[in-house]
Each structure stands twice: as C-alpha cells, then as structure tokens.
C-alpha positions as CSV (number, residue, x, y, z in Angstrom):
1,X,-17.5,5.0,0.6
2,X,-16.4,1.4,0.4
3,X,-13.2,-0.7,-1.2
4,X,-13.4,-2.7,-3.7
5,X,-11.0,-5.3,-6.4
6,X,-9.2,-2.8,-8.6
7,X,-10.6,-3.3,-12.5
8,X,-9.3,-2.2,-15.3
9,X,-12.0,0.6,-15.9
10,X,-10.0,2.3,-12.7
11,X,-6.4,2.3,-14.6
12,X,-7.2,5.7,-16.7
13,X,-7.8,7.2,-13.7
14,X,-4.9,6.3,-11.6
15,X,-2.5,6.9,-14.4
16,X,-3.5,10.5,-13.9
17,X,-2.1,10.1,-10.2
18,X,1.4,10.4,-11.4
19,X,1.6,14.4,-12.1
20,X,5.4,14.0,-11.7
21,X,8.6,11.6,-11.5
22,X,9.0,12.1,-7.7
23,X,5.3,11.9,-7.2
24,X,5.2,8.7,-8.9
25,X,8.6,7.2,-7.1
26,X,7.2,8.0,-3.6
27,X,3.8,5.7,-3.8
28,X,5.5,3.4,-6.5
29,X,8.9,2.9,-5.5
30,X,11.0,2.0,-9.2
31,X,7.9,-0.7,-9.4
32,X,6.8,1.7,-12.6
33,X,8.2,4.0,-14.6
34,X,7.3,7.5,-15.6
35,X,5.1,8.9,-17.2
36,X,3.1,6.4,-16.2
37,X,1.2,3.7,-18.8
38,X,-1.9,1.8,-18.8
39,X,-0.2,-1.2,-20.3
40,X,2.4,-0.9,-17.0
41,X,-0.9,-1.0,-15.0
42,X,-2.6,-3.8,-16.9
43,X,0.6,-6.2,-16.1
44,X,0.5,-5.0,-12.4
45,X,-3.0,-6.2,-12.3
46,X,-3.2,-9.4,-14.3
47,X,-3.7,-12.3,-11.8
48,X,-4.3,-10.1,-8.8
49,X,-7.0,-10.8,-5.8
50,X,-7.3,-14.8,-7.2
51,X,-7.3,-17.4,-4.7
52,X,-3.5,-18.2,-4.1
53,X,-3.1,-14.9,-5.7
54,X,0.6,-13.3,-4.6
55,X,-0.9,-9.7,-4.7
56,X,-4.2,-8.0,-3.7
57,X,-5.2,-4.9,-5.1
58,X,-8.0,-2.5,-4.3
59,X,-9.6,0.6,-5.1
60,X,-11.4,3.6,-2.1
61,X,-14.7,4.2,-4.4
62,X,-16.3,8.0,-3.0
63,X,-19.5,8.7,-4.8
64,X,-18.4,6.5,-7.6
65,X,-15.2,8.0,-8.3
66,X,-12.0,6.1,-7.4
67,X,-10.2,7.9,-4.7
68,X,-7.4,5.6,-3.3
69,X,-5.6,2.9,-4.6
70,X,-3.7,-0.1,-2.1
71,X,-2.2,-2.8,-2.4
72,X,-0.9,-6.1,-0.4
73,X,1.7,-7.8,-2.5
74,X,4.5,-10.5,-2.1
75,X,2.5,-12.4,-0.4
76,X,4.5,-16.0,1.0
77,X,2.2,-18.2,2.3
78,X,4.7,-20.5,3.4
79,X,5.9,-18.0,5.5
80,X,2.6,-16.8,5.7
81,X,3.9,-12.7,4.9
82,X,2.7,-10.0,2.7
83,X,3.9,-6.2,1.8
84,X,1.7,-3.9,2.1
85,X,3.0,-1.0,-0.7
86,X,1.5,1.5,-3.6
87,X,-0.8,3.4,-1.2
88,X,-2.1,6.5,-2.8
89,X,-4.9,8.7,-2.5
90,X,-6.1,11.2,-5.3
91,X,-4.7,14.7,-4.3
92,X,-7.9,16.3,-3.9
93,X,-9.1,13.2,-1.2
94,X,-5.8,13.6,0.8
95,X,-5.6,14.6,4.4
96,X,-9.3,13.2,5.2
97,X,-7.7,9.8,6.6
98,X,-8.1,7.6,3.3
99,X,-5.0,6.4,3.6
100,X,-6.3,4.9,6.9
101,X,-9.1,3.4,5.7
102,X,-7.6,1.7,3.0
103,X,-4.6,0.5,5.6
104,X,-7.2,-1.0,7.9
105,X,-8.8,-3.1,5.1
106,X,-5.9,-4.5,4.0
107,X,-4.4,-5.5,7.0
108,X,-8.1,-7.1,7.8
109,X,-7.2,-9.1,4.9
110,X,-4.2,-9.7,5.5
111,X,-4.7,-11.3,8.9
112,X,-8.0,-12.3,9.4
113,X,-8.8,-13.5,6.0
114,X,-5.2,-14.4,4.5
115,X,-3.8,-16.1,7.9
116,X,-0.6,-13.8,7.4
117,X,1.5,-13.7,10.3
118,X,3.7,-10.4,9.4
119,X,2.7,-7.3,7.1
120,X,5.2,-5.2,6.5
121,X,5.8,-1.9,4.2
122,X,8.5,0.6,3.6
123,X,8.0,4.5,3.5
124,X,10.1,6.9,2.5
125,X,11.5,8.9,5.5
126,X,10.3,12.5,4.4
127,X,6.8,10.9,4.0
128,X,6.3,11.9,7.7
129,X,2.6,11.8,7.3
130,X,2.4,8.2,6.2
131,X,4.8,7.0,8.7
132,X,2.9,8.8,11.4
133,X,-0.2,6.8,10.2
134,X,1.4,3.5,10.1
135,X,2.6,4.6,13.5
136,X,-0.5,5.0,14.8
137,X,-1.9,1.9,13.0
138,X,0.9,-0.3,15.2
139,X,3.4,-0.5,12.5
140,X,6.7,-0.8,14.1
141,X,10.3,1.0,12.5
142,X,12.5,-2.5,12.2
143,X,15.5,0.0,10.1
144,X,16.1,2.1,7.5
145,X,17.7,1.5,4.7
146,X,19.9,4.2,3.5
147,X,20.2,5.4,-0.2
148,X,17.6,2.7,-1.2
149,X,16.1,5.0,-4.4
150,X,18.3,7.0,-6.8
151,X,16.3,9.5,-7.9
152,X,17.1,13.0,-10.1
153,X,17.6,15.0,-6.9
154,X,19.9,12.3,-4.9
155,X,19.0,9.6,-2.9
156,X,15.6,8.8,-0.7
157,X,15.7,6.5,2.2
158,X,13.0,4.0,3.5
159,X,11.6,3.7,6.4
160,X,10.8,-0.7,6.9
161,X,7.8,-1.5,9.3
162,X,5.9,-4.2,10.1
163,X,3.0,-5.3,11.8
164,X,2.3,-8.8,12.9
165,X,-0.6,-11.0,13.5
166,X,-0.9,-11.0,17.7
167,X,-0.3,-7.2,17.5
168,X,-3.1,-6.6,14.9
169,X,-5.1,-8.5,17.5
170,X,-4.6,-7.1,20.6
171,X,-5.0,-3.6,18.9
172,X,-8.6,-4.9,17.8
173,X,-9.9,-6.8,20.8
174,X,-9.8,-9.8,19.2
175,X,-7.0,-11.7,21.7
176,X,-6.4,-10.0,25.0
177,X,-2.7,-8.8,26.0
C-alpha cells in the first residue's frame, strides 16, 4: 500500500465514489456537483502537487487499485496554511484506518516538507467517525459553524479543526514538550 500524486487514469474511478448527492456533499462539501463528472475532476486537478502549487492531491494505491483519495488545498504560503479537505475512501476499504493513513501523509507534507504552520479541515458533525480520527490525530475543535451546507434534507453543520506545526511535532518526537 503506498500514496501516490493523483493522475488522471484515477478520475474514472473516483467518479464512481459519488453513489449519491449526500454521499458526494459529505467528502466534497458544494466543491462539485452531482452526479459527479470527469471534466469537474480534470479542473480540480490541473496544476496540482507543482512546486508553489496551492493544492496537493493524492491517491491510497492497495494492490494497484485506488482506494483513497486526499487532498491539502488552499495552501497560503505567506501565512504558511493549508486545508486539509476531500478525504474519501472507497466503501469497500472503509473502516481499515485509510483515512488515517492518508491523514498522516498529508500532514507530513504539510509540515515537514511544506513548512506550514497550521492545517486545518472541517467535518461535518454527524461524521463522528472522521472527527474521532482527526481527534485522535491532534486535530483540535476551534467552532462550528451552523447551517454551513443546504442540502435536500435541511442543513449540515461543520465541525473546524486544526492542527499546527509544534503540535504535529511533539506528537511525533520530533521537538520535546
């Protein structure tokens, strides 16, 4: 199993992802819109994971089959920040800690390689799984913002969290508290 740059061979794959609206809103936000199309994908990814790229995408490859898609967007390198957002892993590959994986490669990007000082992400607040794992990455709840999605049901709210740089650290030995 390793991660790798997203490529556009991996689009007709992920497009598949998006069984429903609501499935597509809660890993995508409004960022896409359903049913989901490779030409919205091939936009996302033009000018991705360059140097001085704003966004970094990746792929989870399991026996040569994409399994998990990630990605750390919005990146300000003035304000050296990024957004960690569109994590999703392939239904049948969920609940094996993916989602994980992919999380701690991108954050290792983020900090060690991108000098980012803050990552931060938003979940959804019935998503209790993925806010347990940012959780127990060292994400930390800054607020919620109420009503943020309009959906066909109502309204979803999201979670924000963020991580920054000397708590990424501390968590992985590299600085001591």
């Amino acid at each position: 199993m390793y991660m790798r740059e997203i490529t556009r061979k991996d689009l007709k794959k992920i497009v598949n992802w998006a069984s429903s609206e609501e499935e597509l809103m809660t890993w995508a936000g409004s960022s896409f819109s359903y049913p989901l199309k490779i030409d919205e994908l091939k936009a996302y990814i033009k000018g991705a994971n360059g140097i001085g790229s704003d966004r970094y995408i990746f792929v989870l490859v399991q026996d040569e089959e994409v399994v998990g898609h990630i990605s750390l967007a919005h990146i300000d390198y003035q304000n050296h920040s990024g957004r960690i957002g569109r994590v999703v892993v392939e239904e049948n590959s969920r609940g094996k800690g993916y989602g994980t994986l992919m999380m701690k490669h991108m954050l290792q990007i983020g900090f060690e390689e991108l000098n980012l000082n803050r990552i931060s992400l938003g979940v959804y607040d019935f998503n209790v799984s993925a806010y347990k794992t940012y959780e127990k990455l060292g994400f930390v709840q800054e607020g919620i913002l109420r009503e943020k999605l309009k959906t066909t049901n109502g309204y979803w709210n999201s979670i924000e969290m963020s991580m920054l740089s000397k708590e990424w650290k501390q968590r992985n030995g590299l600085i001591k508290k």
